[in-house]
N, C-alpha and C positions, 0 to 999 in steps of 0.2 A: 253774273255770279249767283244764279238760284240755288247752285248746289250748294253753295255755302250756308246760306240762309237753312236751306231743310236741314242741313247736317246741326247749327247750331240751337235750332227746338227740339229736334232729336236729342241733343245730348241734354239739352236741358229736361230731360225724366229719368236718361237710364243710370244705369251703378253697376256697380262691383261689387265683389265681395268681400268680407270683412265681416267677421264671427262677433255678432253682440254677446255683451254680456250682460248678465241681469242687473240693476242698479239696484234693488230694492234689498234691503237688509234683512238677514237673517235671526230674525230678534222673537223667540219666544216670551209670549207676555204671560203671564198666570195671572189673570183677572177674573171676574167673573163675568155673568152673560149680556147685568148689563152694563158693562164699562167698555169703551173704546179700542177692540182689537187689531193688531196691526195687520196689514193683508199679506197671505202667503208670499214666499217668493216666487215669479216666476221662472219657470223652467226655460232656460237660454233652448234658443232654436239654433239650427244645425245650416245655413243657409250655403255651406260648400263652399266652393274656390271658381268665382269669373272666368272663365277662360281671358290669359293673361297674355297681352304683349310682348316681344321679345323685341327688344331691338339690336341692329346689330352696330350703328355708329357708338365709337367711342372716339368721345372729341378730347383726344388728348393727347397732345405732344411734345415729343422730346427730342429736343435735338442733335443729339450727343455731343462728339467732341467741338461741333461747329458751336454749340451752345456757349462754351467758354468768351469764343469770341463774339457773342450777342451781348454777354454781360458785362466784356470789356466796353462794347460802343455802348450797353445803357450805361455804364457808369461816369462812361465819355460825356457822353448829354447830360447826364445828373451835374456836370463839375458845369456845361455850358447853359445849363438851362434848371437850377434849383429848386426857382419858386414851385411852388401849388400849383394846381389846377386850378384856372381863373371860372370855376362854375360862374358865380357872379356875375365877373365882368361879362361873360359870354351871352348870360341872357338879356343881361341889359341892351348890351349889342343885340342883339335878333329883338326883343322887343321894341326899341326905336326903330329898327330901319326894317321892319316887315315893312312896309308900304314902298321898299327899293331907298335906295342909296342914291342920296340927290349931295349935289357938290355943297349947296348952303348950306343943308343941315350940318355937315360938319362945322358949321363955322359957330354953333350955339356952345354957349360953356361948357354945357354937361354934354358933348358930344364932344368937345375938346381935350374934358376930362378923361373921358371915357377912351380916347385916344392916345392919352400920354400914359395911361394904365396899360395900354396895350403896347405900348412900344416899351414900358417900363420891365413888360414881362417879355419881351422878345430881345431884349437889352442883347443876349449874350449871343442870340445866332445871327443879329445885329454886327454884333461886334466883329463876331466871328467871317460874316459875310462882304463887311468890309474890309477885314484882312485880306480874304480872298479875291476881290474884285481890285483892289488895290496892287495883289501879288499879278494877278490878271496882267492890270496894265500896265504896269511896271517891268514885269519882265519882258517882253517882247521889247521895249523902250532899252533897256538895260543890255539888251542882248543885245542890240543895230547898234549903240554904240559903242559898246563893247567891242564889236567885229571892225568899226571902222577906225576905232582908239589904236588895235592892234595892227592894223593896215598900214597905220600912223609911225607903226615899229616904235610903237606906247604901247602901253598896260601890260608890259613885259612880252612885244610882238615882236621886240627886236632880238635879232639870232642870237645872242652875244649872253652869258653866262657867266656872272662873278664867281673869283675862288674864294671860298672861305674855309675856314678850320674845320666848321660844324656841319661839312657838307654831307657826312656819310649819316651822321645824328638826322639831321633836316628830312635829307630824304626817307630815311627811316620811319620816321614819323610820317610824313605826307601818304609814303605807301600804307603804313598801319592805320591810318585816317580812313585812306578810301578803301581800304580794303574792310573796314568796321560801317561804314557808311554805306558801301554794297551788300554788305551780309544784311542788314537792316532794309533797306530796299528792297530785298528779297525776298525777306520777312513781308516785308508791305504786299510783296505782288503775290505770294503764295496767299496771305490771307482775303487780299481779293479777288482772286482766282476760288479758292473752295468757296465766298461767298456767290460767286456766278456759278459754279456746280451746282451748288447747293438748290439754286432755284429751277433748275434745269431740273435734277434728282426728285423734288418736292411736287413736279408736274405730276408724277404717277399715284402721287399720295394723294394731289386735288380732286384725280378723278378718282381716287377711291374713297373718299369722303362723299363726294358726288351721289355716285353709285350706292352706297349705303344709306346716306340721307334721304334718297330718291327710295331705296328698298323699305325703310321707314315707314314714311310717311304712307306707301302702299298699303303696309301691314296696321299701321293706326287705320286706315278704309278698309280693310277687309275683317279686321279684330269688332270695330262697332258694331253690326249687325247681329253677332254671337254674342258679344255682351248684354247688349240689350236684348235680346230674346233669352238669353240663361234670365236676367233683370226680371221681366215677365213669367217666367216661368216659375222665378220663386214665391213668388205670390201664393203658389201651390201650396209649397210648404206650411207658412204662415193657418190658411185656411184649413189644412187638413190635421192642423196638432189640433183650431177652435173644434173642427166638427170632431174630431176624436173626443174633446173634453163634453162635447155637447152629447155627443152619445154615453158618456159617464156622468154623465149631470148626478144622477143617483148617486153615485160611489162619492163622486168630489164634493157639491152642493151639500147633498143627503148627509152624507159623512161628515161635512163640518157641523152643518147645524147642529149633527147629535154628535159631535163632539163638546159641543159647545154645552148644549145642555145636558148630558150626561153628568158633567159635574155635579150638579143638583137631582137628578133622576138614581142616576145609578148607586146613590151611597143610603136612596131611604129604602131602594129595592136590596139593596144591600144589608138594611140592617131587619127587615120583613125577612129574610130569607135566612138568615140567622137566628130569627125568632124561632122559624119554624124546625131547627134545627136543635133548640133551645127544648122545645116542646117534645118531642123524640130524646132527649137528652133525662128530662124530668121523668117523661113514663117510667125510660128504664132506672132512673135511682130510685121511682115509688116501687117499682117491682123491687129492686134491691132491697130496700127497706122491709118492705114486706114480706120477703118469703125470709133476712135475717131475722128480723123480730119473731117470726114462728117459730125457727129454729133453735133463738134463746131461748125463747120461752119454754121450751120442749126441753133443752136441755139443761135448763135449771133446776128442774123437776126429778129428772135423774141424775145428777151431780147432785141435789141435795140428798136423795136417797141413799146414792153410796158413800158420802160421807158421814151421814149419822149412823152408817153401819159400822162401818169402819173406828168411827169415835168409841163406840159401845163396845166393839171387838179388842179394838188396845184397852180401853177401860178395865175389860173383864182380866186381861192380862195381866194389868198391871197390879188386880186383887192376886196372884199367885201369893203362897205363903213364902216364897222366893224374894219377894221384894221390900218382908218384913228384915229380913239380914242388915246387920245397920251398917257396912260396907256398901250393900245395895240402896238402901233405903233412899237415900239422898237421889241418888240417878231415881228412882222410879217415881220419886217426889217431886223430882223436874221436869222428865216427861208428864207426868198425873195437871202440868199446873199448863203446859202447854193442848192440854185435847180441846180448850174451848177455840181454838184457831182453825179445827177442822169445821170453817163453816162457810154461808154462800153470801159474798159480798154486795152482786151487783141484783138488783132485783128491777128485769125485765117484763113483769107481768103487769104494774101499774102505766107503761106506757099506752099514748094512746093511739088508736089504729087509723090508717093513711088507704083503706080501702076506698073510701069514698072520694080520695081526691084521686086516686090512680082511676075510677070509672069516670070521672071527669073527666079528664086529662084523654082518654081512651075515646069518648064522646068527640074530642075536638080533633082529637087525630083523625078520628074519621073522616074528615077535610084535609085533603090535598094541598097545606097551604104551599108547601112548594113546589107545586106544579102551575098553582096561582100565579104566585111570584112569577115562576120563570115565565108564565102566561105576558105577562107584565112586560119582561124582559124583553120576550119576542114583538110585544106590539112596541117596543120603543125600538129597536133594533131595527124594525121595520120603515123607520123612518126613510134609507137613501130610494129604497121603491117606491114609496109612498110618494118624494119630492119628485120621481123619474115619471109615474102616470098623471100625478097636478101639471109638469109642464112640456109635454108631449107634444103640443099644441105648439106652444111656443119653439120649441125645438126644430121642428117642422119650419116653421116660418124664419128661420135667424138661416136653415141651408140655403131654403130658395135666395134669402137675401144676399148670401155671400157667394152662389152661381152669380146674381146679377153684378157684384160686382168684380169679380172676376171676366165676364165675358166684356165688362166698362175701360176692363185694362187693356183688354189685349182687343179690341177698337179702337181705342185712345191710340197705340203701339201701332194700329195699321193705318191712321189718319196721315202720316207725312211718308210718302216714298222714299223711304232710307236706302232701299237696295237701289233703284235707279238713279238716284241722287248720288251714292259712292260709288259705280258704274261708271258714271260721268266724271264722278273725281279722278278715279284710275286711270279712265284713259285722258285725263286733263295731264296727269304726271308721269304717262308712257310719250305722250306726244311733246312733251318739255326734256322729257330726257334725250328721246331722237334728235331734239334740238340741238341740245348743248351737247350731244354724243359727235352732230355733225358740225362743228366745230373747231373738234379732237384735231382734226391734220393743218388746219389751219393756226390752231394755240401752238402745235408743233411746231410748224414753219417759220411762227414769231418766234418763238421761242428759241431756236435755232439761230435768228438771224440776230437776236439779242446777243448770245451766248458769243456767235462770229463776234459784234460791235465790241462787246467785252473781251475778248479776247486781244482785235485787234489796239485797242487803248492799253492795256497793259505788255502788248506788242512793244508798243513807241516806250515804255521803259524798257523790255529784255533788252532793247534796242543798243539801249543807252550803258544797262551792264553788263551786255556782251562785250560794247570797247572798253567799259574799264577794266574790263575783267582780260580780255585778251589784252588789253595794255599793258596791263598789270605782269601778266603774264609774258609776253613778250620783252617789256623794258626789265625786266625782275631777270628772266633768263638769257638780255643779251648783252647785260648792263657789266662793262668791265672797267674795274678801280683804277688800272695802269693807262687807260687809253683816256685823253684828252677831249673837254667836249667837242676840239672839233676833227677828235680822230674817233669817236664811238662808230660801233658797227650799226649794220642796217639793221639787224634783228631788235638792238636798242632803238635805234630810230623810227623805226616800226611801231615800238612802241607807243612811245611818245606820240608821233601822229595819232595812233588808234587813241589816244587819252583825248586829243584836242579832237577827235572826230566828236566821241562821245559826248564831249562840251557843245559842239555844235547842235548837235541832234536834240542834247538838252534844253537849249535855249529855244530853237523849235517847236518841240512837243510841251515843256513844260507849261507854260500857259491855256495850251489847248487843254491839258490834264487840269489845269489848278479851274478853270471853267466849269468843265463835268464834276470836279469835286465838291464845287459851290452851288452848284444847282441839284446835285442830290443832294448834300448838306442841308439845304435850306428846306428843300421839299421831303424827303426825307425825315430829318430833324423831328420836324414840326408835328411830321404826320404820327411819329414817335410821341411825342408830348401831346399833341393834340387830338387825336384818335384813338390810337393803338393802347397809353396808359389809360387813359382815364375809361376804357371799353372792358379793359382787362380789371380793373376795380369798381365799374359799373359805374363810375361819376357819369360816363355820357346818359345815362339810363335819369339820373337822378337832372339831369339839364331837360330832356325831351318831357320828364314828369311835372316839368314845375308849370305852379296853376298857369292858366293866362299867358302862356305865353306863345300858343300861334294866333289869340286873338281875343282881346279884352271881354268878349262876354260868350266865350268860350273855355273852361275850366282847366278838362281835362282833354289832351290829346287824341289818345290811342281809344278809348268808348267813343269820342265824337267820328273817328275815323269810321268804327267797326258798327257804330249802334246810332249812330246821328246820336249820342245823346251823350255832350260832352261832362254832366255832371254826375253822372257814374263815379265811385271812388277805385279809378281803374287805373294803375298806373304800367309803364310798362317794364317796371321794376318789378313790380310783386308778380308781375305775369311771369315774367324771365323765372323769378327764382320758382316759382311755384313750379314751370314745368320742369325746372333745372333738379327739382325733388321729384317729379315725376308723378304730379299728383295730375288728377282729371282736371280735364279742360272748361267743366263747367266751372268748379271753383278758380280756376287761373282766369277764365277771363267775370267771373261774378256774373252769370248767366242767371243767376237767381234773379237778379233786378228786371230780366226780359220773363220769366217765368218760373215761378215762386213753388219749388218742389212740394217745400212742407205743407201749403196750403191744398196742394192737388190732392197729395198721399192722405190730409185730414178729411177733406171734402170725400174722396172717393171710397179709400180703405176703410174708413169708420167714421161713417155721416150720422147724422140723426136718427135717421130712422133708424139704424140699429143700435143706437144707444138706448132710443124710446121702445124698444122692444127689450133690451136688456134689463131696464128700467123697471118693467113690467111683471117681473117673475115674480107669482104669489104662492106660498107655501100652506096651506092649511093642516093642522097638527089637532085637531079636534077628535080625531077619531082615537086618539093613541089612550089607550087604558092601561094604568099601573098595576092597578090592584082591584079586581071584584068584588062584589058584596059579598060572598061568601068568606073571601079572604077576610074580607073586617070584620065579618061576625066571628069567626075562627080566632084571632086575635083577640076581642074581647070577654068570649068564653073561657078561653086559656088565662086572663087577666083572673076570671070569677070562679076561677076551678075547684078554691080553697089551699091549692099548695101554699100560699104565704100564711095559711089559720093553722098552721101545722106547729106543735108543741116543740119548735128545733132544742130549746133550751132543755128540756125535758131530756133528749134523747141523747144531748151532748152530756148530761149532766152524769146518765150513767154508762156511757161508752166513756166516760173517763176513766171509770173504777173498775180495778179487778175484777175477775172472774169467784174468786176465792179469798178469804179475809188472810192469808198468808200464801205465799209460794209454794205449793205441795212438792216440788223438785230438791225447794233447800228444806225446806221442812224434813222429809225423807231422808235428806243425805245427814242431817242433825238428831235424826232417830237413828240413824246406823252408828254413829258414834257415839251416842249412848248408850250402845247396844255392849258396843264394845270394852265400856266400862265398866260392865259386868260378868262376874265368872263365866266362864263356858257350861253351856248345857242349855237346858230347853228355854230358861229366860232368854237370852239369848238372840237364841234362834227366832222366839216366838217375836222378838223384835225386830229381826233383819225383815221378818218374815212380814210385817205389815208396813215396814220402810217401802217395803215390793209392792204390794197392795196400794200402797198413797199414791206410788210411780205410776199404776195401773191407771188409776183413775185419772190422771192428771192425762196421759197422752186420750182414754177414750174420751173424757167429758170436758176438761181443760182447751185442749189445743183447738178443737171443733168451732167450741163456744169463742175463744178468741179471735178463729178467721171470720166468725161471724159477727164480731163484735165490731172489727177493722175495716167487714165491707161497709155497715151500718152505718161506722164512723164517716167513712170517705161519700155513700150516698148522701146522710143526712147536711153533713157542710156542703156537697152540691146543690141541693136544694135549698139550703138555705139560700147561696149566691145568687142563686138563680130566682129564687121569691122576689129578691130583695127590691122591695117598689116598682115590683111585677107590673101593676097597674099604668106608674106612672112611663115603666119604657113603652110597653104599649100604647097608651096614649102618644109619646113622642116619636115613638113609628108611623101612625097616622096620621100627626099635624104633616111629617116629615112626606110624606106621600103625599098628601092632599096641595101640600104648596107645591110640588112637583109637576101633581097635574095641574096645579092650578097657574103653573107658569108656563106649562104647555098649551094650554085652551089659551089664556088671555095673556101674558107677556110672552110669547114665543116669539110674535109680529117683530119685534125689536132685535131678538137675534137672526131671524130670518131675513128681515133688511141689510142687518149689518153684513152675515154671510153672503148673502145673496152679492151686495156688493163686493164684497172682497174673492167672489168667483167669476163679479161681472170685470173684475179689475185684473183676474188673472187672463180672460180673454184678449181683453183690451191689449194688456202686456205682452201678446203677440204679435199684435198689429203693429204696437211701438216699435217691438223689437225688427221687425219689417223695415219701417219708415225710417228709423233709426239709421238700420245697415245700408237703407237706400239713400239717406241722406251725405253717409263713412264712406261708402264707396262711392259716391258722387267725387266728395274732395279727393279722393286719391286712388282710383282704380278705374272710374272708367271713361275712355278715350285717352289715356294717359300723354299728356303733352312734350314728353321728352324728346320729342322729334321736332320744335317747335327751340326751345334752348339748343338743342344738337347743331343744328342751323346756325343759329348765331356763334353757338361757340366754333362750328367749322371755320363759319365767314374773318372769324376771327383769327383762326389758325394760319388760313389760306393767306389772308390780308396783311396780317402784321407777323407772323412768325417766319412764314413761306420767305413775303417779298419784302415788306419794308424791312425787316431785320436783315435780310440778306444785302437789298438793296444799302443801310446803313453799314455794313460792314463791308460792303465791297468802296465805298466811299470813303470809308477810313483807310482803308488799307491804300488804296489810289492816292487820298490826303498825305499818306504821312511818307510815299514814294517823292510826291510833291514837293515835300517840306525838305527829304532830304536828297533830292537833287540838288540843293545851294551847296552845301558843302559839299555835295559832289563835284560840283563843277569848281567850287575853288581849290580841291584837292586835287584834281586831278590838270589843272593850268599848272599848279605850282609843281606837280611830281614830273609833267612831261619836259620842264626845262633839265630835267637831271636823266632824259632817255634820249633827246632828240641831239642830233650834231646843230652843234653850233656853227656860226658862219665866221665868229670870232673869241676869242677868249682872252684871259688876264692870263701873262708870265710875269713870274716873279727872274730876281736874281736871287742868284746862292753864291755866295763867295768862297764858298767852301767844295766845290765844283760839285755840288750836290744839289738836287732837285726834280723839276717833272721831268727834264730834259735830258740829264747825265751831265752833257759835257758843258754846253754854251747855253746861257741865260741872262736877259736883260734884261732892266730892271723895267719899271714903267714908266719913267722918267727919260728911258732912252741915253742916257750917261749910260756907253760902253768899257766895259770891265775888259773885256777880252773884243777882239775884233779879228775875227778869223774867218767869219763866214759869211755870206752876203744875207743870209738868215737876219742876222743879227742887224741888218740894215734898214730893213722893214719898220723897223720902231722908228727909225726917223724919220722917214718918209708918211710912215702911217702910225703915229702913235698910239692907238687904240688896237689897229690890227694886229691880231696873233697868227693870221695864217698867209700866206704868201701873196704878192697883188697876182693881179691877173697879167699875161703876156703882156699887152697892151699896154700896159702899166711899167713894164719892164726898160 
């Protein structure tokens, strides 16, 4: 059996397919660089679909309306045989007497024990068997004297026929007797006639189970070879996601590192770059400042000019001799008390000048700080190139290693001849089926000659209901009320005979019947309770499992059969159901104990040496530069610019305050109305007339001055904001850079380890995922063992559904023909005395010239009443006689 041997190291590497999924949690941490972060997930691999088995036995059956009557006879056996399944007793049994059954041994206690257990649980097909064998020899005993009792003209052999009242009642019943007691005999033989079809029928179903099973087990040999080379081949997969990741090392590796420290890099590049954004921000408020403060100043100069003109011009008005009228007088006395309001409130020329911080400021721009910065940017950005030229080297060296171990599998794959070895198997199971194929006309021929044997057994009952049935038939239609038993016709008497043949025949056959009924009964039965249940609930399974028991320092059965090594935890229960789930053959039979997957797949797919190369990857970050020296001179000249030495207070102080010590708009509109409070004429006028002149002035030198007041306002609070401990942000833009780089030259090593790891842990995570799937498809995809269950459950369909079930129902049916021949035969004694002529009978007298007879009738005493006929003379000569003596006699 070498093929066996190669087929089961073979199976112990390959697998199926079955889609891993990632186990590793999806858990974003927000820690910093250096505290303990969790490793990416990895990305589930795609490893396909095994080319997968089909098989085509389905071991299941049913057996339709015959089934009814399987579950009459198990419920038959349930009533004769109740107890349990003696697992126990059973093994005790096989465990004392493996060394053979010797006569002494029985005679020790506990083998005595163990014998009255077993007769305690056979108690009922016991019982049952001695009813049978009893009926056995009984009847044939009962019959011979029966036949010589009647010869005797006893046991009602004699011709002669008493009259009673209830004669027509009596026979009534006797025919309704046997004619209920043959319908049920027919019953019997019909139901053990379908159960002799039935097995006949079930022949073509064996060999189709056969045939399928056989087609099977072909396809488990031609499916392994595909399995395990798809098996090998996914290896591919695995290796070409690593070397995919390994040619993005830069993007993956590169990219976490400087994710990782971007946290701390990117926010002090961040806030540098804002500075410089800061610094362009100031220029333009000193500009603003600056050219507004010209402006006011410029315009205060001429806003005061035309208001003291204007002050002088309404003054001079308000001397007309017009405004002496003392109706006027008052209005021109209210105006006269308002001209000192025409004057200049905010005075813009005492500020001080922001020129020399704007050339500062101008000086510093002259450096590019944000080009710096972004200089910065790019040499940190530059990080996943950076990790991709440091380990290039290494990169190099992880391909060649995973070629090597790749080309380690598929040597390994070509070390056992799997194709010549299941070569051999196929035609191991083409030349097993020519066997059992040439068979076929021989299983026929038995078959056949069974089906005749059965046939003619339930022959010898048609036998038997043919005469009662024609008896029946015959005495029923010849049987007439007015005719006397010893004047009935032949057609009755016919009858009758055909009743007592039937009796005859019955006594004949039925002990040969009640024999064949006890010996399938018993074989039968048993094989029912002792095989057939406890196979279909698998207790046999759990009897052949248990430890020790073909041999005390022997454990387990079925691994010492298959492996010489009986302490394997191999039983041939979990084998059963494992292929009954249809999982691989290596998990069903624990093939791991002969060759240990997980260890090959750790050893081969991911040895040491690619750990200690993974192990290995050094990242140096020394080169990477934040920020230039120009950059921090730039920074600390902008610190020393003088914008924070700037007067803000000053300059808030008078962009708070008007432009003018009154509003020249209301002002104006409050000279027109006291214009108008006086007469018409050139006073008047001459006051609408500089109400217009105030308006003048307010939109040329007013409104100018205000948007220049408003820009000033909104520059000089920017600058203020922006001064504000100018010094010390700048300074904390520096520390803030300086620990930046200073985490990248000297603590980088720490998240570089830690990354480096959790990119050497996403590789890893491939190969898992690999050994994993090859591990998942080991237990349940490949060489799939349901051809293996399919088998037993066939042997079991074939075995106990086919035949013992048939066989127990054709035994019952036989049985209970058996049982009710008794009362066939005694129905059918008692019915033929009411068909058959009798050779004598009782007359009565009638005194009332009425009776069977009409005319003359004497009594049975023989005292003649009438004596007219020589009829009537016969009673004295033969007092019993009813019918005439013979000549001789005369």
């Amino acid at each position: 059996m070498l093929w066996t041997r190669w087929l089961v190291l073979l199976l112990c590497w390959g697998s199926t397919s079955g889609e891993q999924q990632a186990d590793e949690a999806r858990v974003e941490s927000r820690v910093d660089s250096r505290r303990q972060r969790s490793p990416p997930p990895v990305e589930p691999l795609d490893f396909g679909f095994v080319p997968a088995a089909v098989y085509d036995t389905h071991a299941y059956y049913e057996p339709g309306a015959v089934g009814i009557l399987f579950h009459v006879v198990h419920a038959f056996l349930y009533v004769i045989q109740p107890n349990s399944f003696p697992k126990d007793l059973i093994v005790k049994v096989i465990q004392q007497n493996m060394g053979g059954i010797k006569i002494e041994e029985w005679r020790k206690p506990e083998n005595v024990v163990l014998l009255l257990q077993m007769i305690h649980y056979e108690v009922g097909f016991l019982i049952c068997a001695t009813i049978g064998v009893t009926f056995l020899i009984l009847t044939p005993i009962i019959g011979m004297c029966f036949c010589v009792c009647r010869c005797c003209e006893n046991c009602g052999g004699e011709m002669h026929q008493r009259q009673r009242k209830n004669v027509d009642c009596q026979r009534g019943f006797y025919t309704a007797s046997l004619i209920a007691t043959s319908i049920f005999i027919v019953l019997g033989v019909l139901i053990a006639y379908a159960a002799n079809h039935n097995v006949s029928t079930q022949i073509k179903s064996t060999r189709r189970l056969i045939n399928t099973n056989m087609r099977d087990l072909k396809t488990f040999a031609n499916n392994t070879p595909a399995q395990i080379d798809y098996l090998t081949a996914q290896y591919t997969t695995a290796k070409n996601k690593v070397l995919s990741d390994l040619d993005n090392i830069g993007p993956l590796l590169g990219g976490r590192i400087h994710s990782q420290l971007e946290k701390e890099v990117v926010p002090s590049l961040d806030t540098a770059l804002r500075m410089a954004g800061a610094m362009r921000e100031t220029k333009e408020a000193l500009e603003n400042v600056n050219t507004s403060l010209e402006v006011l100043q410029e315009g205060t100069g001429m806003l005061q000019a035309s208001l003291s003109g204007e002050r002088a011009s309404l003054s001079n008005t308000l001397s007309d001799p017009a405004c002496t009228n003392g109706a006027v007088s008052h209005t021109c006395n209210t105006i006269r008390s308002t001209l000192s309001q025409l004057g200049i409130n905010a005075d813009f020329s005492t500020l001080p000048d922001v020129t020399r911080a704007l050339e500062n400021v101008n000086t510093v721009l002259k450096t590019d700080l944000s080009n710096i910065v972004q200089k910065g940017y790019s040499s940190f950005n530059n990080t996943p190139n950076l990790v991709k030229e440091q380990t290039k080297n290494i990169v190099s060296g992880v391909k060649g290693m995973l070629d090597k171990i790749g080309i380690e599998i598929n040597s390994f794959s070509k070390m056992f001849p799997v194709e010549p070895s299941l070569v051999n198997f196929t035609i191991f199971l083409n030349e097993g089926q020519k066997n059992i194929e040439s068979y076929y006309p021989q299983m026929d021929q038995m078959d056949f000659y069974r089906w005749v044997g059965c046939v003619a057994v339930l022959c010898m009952v048609v036998l038997v209901l043919a005469f009662n049935i024609l008896g029946l038939l015959c005495g029923t239609c010849g049987y007439d009320k007015q005719a006397t038993p010893t004047t009935r016709g032949c057609l009755s008497n016919t009858g009758g005979n055909l009743l007592m043949a039937g009796v005859g025949f019955s006594f004949i056959f039925v002990w040969v019947l009640m024999g064949i009924v006890t010996t399938l009964f018993v074989v039968g039965g048993n094989v029912e309770k002792m095989m057939c249940e406890p196979l279909a609930n698998r207790q046999l399974f759990k009897i052949i499992d248990t430890p020790f028991l073909v041999h005390p320092a022997k454990k387990n059965f079925l691994p010492g059969m298959l492996f010489q090594n009986p302490n394997i935890d191999l039983t041939l229960g979990s084998m059963y159901r494992d292929c009954y789930e249809n999982n691989g053959l290596y998990h069903s039979l624990q093939l791991e104990t002969m060759f240990n997957i997980n260890s090959f797949l750790n050893r081969t797919v991911y040895n040491r040496d690619l750990a200690k190369v993974f192990e290995s990857v050094q990242v140096d970050l020394h080169d990477i530069t934040l920020l230039e020296q120009a950059g921090r001179d730039s920074l600390f000249n902008f610190a020393n610019s003088g914008v924070g030495n700037i007067d803000y207070e000053a300059y808030l102080a008078e962009v708070t305050k008007g432009v003018t010590l009154v509003d020249l708009l209301s002002y104006s509109t409050d000279l027109e109305a006291q214009a108008d409070l006086t007469p018409r004429g050139a006073l008047e006028n001459a006051l609408k007339g500089h109400a217009s002149s105030i308006r003048q002035i307010h939109r040329e030198h007013v409104v100018p001055m205000e948007q220049a007041m408003s820009t000033l306002s909104q520059s000089i609070k920017q600058l203020q904001r922006m001064s504000s401990d100018l010094p010390v942000k700048v300074t904390n833009i520096l520390s803030a850079i300086d620990a930046a780089e200073y985490l990248i030259t000297h603590n980088a090593s720490h998240v570089v380890k830690q990354e480096t790891k959790g990119y050497t842990q996403s590789l890893v995570g491939y190969f898992k995922q690999y050994t994993e799937w090859v591990k998942n498809s080991l237990t349940s995809e490949v060489a799939q063992c349901k051809p293996i269950s399919n088998i037993v459950d066939s042997m079991e369909i074939v075995g106990c559904s086919f035949v013992v079930d048939s066989v127990n129902t054709f035994w019952f049916g036989l049985g209970g023909c058996c049982v009710l021949l008794i009362p066939s035969i005694i129905f059918s004694i008692k019915l033929a005395k009411y068909y058959r002529r009798m050779d004598t009978e009782d007359v009565f007298e009638d005194m009332g010239n009425t009776g069977n007879h009409g005319e003359q009738v004497c009594d049975i005493h023989g005292d003649l009443a009438v004596v007219s006929s020589p009829y009537c003379d016969t009673l004295t000569r033969f007092p019993r006689a009813s019918a005439p003596p013979s000549n001789s006699d005369w």
